[in-house]
Residue frames as qw, qx, qy, qz and C-alpha x, y, z in Angstrom:
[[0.361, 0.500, -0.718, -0.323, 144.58, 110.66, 44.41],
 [0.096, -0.195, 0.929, -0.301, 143.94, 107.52, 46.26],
 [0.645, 0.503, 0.375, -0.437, 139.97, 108.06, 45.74],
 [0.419, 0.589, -0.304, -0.620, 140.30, 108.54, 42.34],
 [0.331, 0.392, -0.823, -0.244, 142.05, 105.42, 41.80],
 [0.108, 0.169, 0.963, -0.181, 139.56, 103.45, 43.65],
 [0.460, 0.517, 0.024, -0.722, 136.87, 105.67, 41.82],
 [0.414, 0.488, -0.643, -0.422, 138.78, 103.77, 38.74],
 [0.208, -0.182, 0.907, -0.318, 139.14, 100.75, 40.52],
 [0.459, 0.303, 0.657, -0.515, 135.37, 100.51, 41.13],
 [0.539, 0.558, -0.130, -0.618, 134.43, 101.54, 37.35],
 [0.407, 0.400, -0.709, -0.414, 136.23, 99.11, 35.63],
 [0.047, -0.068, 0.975, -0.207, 134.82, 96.40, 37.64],
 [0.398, 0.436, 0.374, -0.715, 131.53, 97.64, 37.06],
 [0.401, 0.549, -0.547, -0.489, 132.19, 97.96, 33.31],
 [0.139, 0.280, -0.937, -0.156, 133.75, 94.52, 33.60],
 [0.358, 0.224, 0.773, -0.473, 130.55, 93.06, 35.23],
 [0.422, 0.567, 0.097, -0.701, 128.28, 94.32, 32.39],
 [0.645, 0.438, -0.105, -0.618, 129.84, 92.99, 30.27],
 [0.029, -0.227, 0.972, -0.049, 129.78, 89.65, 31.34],
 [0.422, 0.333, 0.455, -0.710, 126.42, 89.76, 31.45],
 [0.695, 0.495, -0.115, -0.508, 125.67, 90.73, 27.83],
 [0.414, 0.392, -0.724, -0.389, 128.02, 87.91, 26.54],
 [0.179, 0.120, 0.971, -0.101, 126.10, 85.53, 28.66],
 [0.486, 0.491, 0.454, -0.562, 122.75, 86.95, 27.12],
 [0.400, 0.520, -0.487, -0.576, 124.26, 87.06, 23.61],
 [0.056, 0.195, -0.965, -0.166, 124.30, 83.64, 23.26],
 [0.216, 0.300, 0.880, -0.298, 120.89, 83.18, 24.46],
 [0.286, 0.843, 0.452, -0.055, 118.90, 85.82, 22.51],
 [0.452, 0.440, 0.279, 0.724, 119.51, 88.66, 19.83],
 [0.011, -0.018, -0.138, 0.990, 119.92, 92.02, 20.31],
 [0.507, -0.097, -0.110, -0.850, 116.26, 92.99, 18.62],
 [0.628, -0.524, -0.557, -0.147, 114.55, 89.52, 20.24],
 [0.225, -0.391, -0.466, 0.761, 116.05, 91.84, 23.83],
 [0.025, -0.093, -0.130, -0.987, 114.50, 94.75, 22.08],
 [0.615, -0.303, -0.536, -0.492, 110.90, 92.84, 21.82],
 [0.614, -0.290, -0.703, 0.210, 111.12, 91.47, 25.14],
 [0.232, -0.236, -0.362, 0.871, 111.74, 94.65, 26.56],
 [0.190, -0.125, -0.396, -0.889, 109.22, 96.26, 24.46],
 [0.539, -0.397, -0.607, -0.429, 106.39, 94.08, 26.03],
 [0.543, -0.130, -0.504, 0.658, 107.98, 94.73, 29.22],
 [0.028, 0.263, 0.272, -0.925, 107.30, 98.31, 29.23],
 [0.332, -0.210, -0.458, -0.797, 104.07, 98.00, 27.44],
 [0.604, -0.367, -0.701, -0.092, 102.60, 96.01, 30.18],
 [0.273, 0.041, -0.211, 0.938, 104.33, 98.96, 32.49],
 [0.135, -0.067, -0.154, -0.976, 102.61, 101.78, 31.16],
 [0.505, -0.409, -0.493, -0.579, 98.99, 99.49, 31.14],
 [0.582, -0.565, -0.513, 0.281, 99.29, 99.28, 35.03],
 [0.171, -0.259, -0.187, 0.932, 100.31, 102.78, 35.76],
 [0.193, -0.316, -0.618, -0.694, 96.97, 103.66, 33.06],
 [0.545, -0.574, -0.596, -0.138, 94.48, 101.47, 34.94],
 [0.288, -0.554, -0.584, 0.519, 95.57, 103.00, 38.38],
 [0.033, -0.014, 0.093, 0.995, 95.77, 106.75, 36.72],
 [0.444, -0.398, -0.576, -0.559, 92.13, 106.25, 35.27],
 [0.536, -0.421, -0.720, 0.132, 91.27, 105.42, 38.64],
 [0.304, -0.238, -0.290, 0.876, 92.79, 108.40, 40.20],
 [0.195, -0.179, -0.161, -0.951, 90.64, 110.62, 37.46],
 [0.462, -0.501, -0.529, -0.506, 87.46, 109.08, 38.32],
 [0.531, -0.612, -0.495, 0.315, 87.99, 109.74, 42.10],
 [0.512, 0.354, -0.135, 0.771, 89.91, 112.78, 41.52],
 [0.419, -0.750, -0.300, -0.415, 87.23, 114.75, 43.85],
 [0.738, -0.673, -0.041, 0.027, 87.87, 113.27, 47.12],
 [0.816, -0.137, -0.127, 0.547, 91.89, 112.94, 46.29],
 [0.270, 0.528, -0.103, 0.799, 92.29, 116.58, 45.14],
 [0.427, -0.695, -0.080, -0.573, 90.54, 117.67, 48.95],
 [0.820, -0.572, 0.028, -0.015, 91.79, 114.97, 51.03],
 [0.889, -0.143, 0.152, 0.407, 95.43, 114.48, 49.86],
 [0.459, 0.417, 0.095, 0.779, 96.60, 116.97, 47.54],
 [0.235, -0.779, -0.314, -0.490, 95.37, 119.80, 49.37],
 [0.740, -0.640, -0.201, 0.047, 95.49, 118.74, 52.60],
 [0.731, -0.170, -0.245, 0.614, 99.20, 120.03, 53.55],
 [0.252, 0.260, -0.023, 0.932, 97.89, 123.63, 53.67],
 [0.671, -0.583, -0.327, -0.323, 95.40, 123.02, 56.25],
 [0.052, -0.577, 0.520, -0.627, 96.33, 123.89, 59.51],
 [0.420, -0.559, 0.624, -0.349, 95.10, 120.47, 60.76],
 [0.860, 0.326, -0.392, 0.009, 97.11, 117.96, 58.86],
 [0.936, -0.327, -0.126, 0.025, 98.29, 115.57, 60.68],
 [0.608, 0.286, -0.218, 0.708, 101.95, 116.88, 60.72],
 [0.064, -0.634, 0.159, -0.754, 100.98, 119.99, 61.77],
 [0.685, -0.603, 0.123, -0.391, 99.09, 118.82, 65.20],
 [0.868, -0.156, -0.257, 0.394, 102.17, 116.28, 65.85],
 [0.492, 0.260, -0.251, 0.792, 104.28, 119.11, 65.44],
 [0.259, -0.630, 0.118, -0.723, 102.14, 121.57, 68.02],
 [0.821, -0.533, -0.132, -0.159, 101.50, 118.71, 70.36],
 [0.858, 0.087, -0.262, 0.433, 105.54, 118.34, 70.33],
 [0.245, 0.526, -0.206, 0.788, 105.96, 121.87, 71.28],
 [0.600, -0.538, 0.021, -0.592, 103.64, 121.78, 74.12],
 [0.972, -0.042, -0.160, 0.169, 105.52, 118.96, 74.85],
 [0.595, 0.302, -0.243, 0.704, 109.05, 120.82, 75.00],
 [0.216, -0.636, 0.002, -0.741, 107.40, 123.74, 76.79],
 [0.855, -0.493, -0.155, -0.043, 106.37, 121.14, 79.76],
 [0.824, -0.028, -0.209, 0.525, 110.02, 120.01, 79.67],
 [0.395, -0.448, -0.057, 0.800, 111.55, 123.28, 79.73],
 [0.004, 0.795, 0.416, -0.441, 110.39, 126.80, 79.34],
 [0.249, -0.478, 0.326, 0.777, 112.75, 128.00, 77.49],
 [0.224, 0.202, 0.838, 0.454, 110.98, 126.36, 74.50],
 [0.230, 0.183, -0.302, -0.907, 108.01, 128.27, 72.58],
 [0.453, 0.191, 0.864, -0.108, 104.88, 126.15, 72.48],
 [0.479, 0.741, 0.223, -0.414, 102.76, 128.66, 70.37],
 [0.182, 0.482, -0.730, -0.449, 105.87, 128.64, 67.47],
 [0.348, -0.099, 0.928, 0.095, 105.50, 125.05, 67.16],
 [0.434, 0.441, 0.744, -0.254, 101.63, 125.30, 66.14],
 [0.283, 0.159, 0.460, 0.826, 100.75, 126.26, 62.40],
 [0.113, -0.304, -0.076, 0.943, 98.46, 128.80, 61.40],
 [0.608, 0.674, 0.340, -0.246, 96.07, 129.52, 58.69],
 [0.483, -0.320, 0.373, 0.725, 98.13, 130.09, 55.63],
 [0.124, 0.811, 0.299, -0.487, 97.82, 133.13, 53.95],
 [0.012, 0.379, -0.528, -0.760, 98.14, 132.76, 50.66],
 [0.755, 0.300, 0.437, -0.385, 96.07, 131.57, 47.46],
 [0.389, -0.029, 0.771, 0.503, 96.34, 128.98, 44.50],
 [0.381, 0.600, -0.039, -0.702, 95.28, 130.62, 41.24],
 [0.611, 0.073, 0.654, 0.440, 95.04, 129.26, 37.68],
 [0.089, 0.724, -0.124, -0.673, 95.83, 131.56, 34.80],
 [0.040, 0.241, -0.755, -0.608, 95.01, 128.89, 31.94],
 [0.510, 0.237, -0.194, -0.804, 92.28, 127.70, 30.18],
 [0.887, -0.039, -0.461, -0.002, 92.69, 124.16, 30.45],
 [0.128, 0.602, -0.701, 0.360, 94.71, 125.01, 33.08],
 [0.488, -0.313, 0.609, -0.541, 92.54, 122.67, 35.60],
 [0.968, 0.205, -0.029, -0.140, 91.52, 119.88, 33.12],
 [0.619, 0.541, -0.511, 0.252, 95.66, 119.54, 32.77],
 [0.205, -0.603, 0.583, -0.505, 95.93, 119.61, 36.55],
 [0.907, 0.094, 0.228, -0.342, 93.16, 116.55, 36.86],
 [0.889, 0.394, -0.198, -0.125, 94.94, 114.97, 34.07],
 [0.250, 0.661, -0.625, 0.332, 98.94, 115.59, 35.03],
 [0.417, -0.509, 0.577, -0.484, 98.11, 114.73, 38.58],
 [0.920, 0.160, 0.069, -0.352, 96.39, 111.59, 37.79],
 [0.631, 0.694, -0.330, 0.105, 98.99, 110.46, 35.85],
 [0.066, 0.489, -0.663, 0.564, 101.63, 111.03, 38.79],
 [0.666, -0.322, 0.320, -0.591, 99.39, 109.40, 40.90],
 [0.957, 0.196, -0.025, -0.211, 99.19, 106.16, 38.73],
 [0.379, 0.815, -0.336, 0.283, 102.83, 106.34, 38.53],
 [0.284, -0.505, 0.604, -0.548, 103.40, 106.44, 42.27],
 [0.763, -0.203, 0.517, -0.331, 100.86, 103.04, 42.58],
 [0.827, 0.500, -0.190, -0.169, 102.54, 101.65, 39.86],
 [0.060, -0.750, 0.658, -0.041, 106.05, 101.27, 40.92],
 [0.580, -0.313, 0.741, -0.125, 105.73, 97.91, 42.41],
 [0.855, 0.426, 0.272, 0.113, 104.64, 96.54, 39.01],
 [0.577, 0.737, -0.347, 0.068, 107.27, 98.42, 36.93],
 [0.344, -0.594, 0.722, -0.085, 109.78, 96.92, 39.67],
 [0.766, -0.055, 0.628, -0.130, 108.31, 93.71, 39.13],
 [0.732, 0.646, 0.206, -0.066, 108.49, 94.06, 35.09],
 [0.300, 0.760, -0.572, -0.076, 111.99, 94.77, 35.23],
 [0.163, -0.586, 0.794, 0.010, 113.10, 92.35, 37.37],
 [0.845, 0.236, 0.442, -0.187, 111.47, 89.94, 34.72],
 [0.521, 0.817, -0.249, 0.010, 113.31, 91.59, 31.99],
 [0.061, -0.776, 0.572, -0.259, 116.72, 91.27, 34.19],
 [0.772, -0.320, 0.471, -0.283, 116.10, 87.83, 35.50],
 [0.946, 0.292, 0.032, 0.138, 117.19, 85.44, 32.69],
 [0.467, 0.722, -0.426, 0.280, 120.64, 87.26, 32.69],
 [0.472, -0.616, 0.406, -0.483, 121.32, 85.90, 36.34],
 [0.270, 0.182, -0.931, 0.166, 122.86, 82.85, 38.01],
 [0.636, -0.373, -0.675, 0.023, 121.14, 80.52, 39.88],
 [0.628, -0.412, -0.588, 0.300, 122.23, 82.47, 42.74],
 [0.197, 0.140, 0.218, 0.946, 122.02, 85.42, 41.76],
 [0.443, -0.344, -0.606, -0.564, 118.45, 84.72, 41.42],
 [0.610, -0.501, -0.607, 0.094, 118.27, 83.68, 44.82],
 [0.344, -0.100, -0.166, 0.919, 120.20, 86.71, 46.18],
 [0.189, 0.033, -0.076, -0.978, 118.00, 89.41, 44.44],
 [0.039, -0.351, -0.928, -0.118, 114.55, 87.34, 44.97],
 [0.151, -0.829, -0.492, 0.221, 112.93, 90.17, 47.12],
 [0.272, -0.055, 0.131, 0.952, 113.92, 93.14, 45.28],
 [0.161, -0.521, -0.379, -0.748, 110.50, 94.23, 44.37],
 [0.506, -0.689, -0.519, -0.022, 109.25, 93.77, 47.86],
 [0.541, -0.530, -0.238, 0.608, 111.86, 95.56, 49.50],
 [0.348, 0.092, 0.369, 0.857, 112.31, 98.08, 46.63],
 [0.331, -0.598, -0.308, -0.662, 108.58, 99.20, 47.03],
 [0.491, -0.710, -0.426, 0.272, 108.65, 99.00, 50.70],
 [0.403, -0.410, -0.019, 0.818, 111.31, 101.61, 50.75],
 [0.152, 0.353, 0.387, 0.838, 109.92, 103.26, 47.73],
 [0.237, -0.730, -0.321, -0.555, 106.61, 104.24, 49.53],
 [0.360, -0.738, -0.352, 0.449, 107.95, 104.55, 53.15],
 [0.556, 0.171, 0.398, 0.709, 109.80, 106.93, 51.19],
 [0.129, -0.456, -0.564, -0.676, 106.78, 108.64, 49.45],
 [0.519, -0.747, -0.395, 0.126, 105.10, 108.71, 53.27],
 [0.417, -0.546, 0.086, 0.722, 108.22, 110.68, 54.56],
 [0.107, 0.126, 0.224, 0.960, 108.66, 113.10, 51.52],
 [0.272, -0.493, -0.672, -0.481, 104.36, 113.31, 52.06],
 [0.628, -0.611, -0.426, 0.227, 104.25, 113.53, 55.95],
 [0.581, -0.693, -0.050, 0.424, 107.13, 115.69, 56.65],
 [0.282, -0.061, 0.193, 0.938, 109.33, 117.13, 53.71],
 [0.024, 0.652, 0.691, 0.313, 106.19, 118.31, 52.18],
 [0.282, -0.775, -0.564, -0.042, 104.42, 119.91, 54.85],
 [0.544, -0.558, 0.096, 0.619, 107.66, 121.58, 56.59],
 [0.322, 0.053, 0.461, 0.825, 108.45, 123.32, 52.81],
 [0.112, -0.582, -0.671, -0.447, 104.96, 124.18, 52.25],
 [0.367, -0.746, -0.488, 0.264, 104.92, 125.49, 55.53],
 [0.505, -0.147, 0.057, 0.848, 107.77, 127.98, 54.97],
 [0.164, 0.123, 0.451, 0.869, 107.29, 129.46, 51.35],
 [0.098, -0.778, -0.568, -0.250, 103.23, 129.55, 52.14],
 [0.362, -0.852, -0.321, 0.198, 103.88, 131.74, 55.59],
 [0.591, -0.073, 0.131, 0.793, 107.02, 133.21, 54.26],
 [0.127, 0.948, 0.256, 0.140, 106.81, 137.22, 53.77],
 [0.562, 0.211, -0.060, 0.797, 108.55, 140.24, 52.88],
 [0.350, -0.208, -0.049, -0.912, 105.67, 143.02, 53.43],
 [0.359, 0.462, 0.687, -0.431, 102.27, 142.54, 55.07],
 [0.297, 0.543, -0.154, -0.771, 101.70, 144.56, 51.60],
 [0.335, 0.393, -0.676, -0.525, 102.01, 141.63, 49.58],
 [0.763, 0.016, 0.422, -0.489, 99.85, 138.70, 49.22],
 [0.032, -0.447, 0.819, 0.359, 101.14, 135.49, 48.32],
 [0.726, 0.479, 0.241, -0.430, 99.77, 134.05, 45.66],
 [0.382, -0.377, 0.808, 0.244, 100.88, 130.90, 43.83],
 [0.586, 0.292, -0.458, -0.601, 100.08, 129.20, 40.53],
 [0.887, -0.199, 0.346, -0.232, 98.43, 125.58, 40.88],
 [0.851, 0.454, -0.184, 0.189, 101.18, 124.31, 38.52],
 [0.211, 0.635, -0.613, 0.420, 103.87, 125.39, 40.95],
 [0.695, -0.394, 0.421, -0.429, 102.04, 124.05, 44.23],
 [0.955, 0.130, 0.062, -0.258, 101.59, 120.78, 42.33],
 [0.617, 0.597, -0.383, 0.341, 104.92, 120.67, 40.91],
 [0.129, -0.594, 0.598, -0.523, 106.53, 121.52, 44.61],
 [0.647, -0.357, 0.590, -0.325, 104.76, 118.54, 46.24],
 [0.983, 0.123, -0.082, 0.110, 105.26, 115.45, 43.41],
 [0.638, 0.568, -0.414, 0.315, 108.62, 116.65, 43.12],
 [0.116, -0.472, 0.687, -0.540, 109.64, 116.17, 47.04],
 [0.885, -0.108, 0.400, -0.214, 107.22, 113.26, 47.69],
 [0.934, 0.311, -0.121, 0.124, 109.43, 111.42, 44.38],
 [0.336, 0.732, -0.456, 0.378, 112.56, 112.48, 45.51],
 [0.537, -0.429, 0.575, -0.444, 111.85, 111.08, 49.12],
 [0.976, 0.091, 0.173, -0.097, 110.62, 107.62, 47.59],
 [0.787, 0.534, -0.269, 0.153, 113.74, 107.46, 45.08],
 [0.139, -0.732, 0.557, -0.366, 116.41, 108.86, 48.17],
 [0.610, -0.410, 0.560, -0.381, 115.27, 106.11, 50.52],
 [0.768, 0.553, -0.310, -0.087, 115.99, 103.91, 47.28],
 [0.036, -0.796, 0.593, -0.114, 119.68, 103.74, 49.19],
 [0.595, -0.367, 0.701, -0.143, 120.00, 100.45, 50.79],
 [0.845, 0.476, 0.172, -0.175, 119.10, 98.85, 47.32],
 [0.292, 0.868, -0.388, 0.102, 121.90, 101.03, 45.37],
 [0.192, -0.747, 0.608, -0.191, 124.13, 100.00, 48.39],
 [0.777, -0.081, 0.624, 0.010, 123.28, 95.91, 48.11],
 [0.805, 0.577, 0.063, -0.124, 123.67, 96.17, 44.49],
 [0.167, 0.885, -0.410, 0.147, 126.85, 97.96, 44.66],
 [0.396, -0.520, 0.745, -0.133, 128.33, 95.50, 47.61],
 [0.904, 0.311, 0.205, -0.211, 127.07, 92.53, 45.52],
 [0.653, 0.740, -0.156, 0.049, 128.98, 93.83, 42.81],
 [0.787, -0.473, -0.101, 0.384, 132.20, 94.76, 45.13],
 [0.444, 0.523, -0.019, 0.727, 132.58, 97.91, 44.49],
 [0.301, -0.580, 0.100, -0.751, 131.30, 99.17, 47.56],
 [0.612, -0.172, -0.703, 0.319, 132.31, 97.93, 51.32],
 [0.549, -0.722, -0.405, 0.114, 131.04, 98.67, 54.86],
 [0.526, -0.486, -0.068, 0.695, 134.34, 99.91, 55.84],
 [0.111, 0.204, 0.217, 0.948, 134.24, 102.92, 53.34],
 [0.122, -0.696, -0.317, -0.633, 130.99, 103.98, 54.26],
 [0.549, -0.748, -0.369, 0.064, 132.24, 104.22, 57.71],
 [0.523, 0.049, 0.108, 0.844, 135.41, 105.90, 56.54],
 [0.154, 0.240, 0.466, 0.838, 132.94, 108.28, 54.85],
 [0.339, -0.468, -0.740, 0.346, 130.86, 108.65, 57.47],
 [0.256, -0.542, -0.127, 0.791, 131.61, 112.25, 58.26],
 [0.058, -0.176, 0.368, 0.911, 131.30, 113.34, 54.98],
 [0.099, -0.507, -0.834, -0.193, 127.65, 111.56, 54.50],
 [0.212, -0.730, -0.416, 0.499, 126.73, 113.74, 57.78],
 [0.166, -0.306, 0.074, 0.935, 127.71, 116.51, 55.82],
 [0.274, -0.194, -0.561, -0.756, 125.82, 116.25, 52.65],
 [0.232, -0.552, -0.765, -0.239, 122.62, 115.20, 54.46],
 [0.184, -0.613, -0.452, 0.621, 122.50, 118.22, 56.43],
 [0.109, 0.172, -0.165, -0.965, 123.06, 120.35, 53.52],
 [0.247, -0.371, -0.711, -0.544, 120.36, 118.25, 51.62],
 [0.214, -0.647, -0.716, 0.151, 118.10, 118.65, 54.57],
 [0.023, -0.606, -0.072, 0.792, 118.54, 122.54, 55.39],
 [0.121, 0.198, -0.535, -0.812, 117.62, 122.81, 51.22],
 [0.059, -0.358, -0.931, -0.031, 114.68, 120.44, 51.83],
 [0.337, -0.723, -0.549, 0.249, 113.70, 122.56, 54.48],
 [0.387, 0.370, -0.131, 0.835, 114.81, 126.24, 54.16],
 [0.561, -0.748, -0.308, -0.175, 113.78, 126.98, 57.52],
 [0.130, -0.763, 0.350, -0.528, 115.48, 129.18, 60.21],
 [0.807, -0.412, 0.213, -0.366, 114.64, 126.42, 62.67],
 [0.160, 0.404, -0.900, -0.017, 117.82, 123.55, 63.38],
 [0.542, 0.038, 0.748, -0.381, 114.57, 121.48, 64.62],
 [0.786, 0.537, 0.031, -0.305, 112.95, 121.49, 61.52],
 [0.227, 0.784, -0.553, -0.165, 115.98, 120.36, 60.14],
 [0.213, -0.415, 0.831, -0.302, 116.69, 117.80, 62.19],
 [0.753, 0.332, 0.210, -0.528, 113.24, 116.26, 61.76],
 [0.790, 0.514, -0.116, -0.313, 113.80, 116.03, 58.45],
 [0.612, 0.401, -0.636, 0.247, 117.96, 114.19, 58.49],
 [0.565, -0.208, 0.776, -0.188, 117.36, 111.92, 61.61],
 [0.874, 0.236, 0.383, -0.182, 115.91, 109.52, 59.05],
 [0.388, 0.847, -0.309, -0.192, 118.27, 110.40, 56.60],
 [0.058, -0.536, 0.827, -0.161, 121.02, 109.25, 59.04],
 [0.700, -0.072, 0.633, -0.323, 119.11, 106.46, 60.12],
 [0.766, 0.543, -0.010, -0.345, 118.95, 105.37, 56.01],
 [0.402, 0.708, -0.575, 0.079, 122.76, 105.62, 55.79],
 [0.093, -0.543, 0.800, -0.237, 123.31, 103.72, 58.51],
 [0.868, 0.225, 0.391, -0.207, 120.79, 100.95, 57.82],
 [0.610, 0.780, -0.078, -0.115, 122.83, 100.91, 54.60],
 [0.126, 0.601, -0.784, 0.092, 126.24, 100.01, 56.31],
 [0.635, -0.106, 0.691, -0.327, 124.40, 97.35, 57.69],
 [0.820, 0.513, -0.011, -0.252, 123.01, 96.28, 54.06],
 [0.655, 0.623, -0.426, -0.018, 126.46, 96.21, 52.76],
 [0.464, -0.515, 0.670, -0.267, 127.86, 94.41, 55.91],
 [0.848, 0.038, 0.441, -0.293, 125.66, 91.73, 55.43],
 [0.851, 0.502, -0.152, 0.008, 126.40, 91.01, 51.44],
 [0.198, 0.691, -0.687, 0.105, 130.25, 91.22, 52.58],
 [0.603, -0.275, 0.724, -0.188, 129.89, 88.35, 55.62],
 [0.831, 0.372, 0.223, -0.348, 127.72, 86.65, 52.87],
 [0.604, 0.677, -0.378, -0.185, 130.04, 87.04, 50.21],
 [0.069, -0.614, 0.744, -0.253, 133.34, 85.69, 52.35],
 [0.624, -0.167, 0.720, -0.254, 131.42, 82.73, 53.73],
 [0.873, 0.395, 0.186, -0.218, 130.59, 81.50, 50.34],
 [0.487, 0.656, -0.576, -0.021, 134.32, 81.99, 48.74],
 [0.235, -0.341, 0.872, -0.262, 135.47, 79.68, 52.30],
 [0.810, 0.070, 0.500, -0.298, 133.03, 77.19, 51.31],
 [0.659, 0.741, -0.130, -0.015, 134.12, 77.49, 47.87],
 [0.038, 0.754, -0.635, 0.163, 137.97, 77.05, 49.30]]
C-alpha cells in the first residue's frame, strides 16, 4: 500500500511536470506550428538513417560475412575469450573443464524458403543497420525538438544527452553484439534433442534473433538516462534504488538466465555482472542530480 501511494505520488508529479511544460510552449507556438516543427524533425531523422542504410546496401558483402554472420563461427572473438578463460580456470583449479569452455563447429544450417526472401534480407538488414548508426542523430533531432521547452538551466543540465545517450546506446549494442548474442546463438545453434535431427533455421529467424538482442542491449543500458531524467524530475531517489536493491538483483538474474537459457550459472553471470554494474552506476546517476538538486535550493534559501 505504501508503494502504491508513492507509485501515485510519483505520477502526479510527472503529470504535473508535463504539463507545465506545454503551457510554457503554448504561449510560444501553436499546436500545428509543434506539429511542423516536429514534422521536419523527423524528416531530417529518417534522411540520416537512409544515407547510412544505402551505405550498408552497397557494402552489404563484406557486412553480411564479417558481422552478421560472424557469431556462428567458432572463432569469433567471444568464443576464443571464452576458451582462453577456461584454460584459464583449469590452471587455477582442476575441477574446472577447459574443453567445455571452447565452442565447436555449429551444426546447423540457415535456409531461405522465399523468393525475395534474400533481396528482403539485404534490404531489412540494411535498414536496421542505418538505424543502429543513426541513433546519435535522431538523439540529436529530438533534443532540438525538446530544447525550446527548457529553462536556462535546464538546458545546461541536459547539454550532453546525446553524447552520453549514444555512448551508452552503442556500448550497449557492443554488449548485446559481443556477448548476449553469441552466448544465445551458441545454445539454440548446439542445442539438440536427437542426433536424428538436424537443425535447421530460417534466415528471417537468425536475423530477427540477433537485431532483436543487440537493440534490446543498446535500449537496456539506456538506464542511467531514464534514472537522471527521473531524479531530475523527483520522482526517483538514490535511497529507493538502494531500498530496491534486492529486488533489482532479482529481476536481472531472471532477465539474464532468459537472455541466456543456458544450463551454465557462468554464462549467466557473464551476462548480469554488467547488468549489476548498470544499476549501480545508476544510483550513482541519481545521487549526483539529488546533491545537485539540494545545493541549488540552499543557494536559492
Amino acid at each position: 500500500m505504501h508503494l502504491l501511494k508513492k507509485m501515485a505520488t510519483w505520477g502526479s508529479k510527472f503529470i504535473s511536470t508535463i504539463k507545465e511544460k506545454g503551457k510554457s510552449m503554448q504561449g510560444e507556438m501553436s499546436f500545428f506550428e509543434h506539429l511542423e516543427a516536429l514534422r521536419w524533425h523527423i524528416i531530417r531523422a529518417a534522411i540520416a538513417v537512409l544515407v547510412f542504410a544505402i551505405a550498408a546496401f552497397a557494402l552489404y558483402d563484406r557486412i553480411f560475412d564479417s558481422i552478421i554472420m560472424a557469431p556462428v563461427h567458432n572463432n569469433f572473438w567471444t568464443y576464443r575469450v571464452m576458451c582462453n578463460m577456461g584454460h584459464w580456470l583449469h590452471s587455477v583449479n582442476s575441477f574446472f573443464d577447459a574443453g567445455s569452455f571452447c565452442v565447436k563447429d555449429f551444426n546447423f544450417k540457415l535456409m531461405n524458403t522465399e523468393m525475395a526472401g534474400q533481396f528482403n534480407l539485404q534490404l531489412n538488414s540494411s535498414l536496421m543497420i542505418g538505424l543502429i548508426l543513426g541513433i546519435p542523430y535522431l538523439l540529436f533531432e529530438l533534443w532540438r525538438f525538446i530544447r525550446p521547452a527548457l529553462h536556462e538551466k535546464e538546458r545546461k543540465a541536459a547539454s550532453g544527452f546525446v553524447f552520453y545517450a549514444s555512448c551508452l546506446f552503442f556500448l550497449g549494442v557492443l554488449f548485446g553484439y559481443y556477448v548476449v548474442t553469441p552466448l544465445s546463438v551458441r545454445f539454440f545453434a548446439t542445442y539438440t534433442v536427437s542426433d536424428t535431427i538436424t537443425n535447421m533455421f530460417s534466415i528471417d529467424s537468425y536475423m530477427s534473433a540477433v537485431t532483436t538482442l543487440t537493440l534490446v542491449a543498446g535500449i537496456v543500458f539506456q538506464l542511467p538516462i531514464v534514472v537522471y531524467i527521473l531524479s531530475s524530475l523527483g520522482i526517483l531517489t538514490p535511497q529507493f534504488m538502494r531500498r530496491t536493491r534486492r529486488y533489482a538483483t532479482v529481476i536481472i538474474l531472471v532477465l539474464a538466465a532468459i537472455i541466456t537459457p543456458s544450463p551454465d550459472a557462468l554464462t549467466m553471470l557473464i551476462v548480469a555482472m554488467p547488468l549489476f554494474l548498470l544499476y549501480e552506476f545508476s544510483i550513482v546517476v541519481s545521487g549526483f542530480v539529488q546533491r545537485r538538486k539540494l545545493k541549488r535550493e540552499a543557494a536559492e534559501a
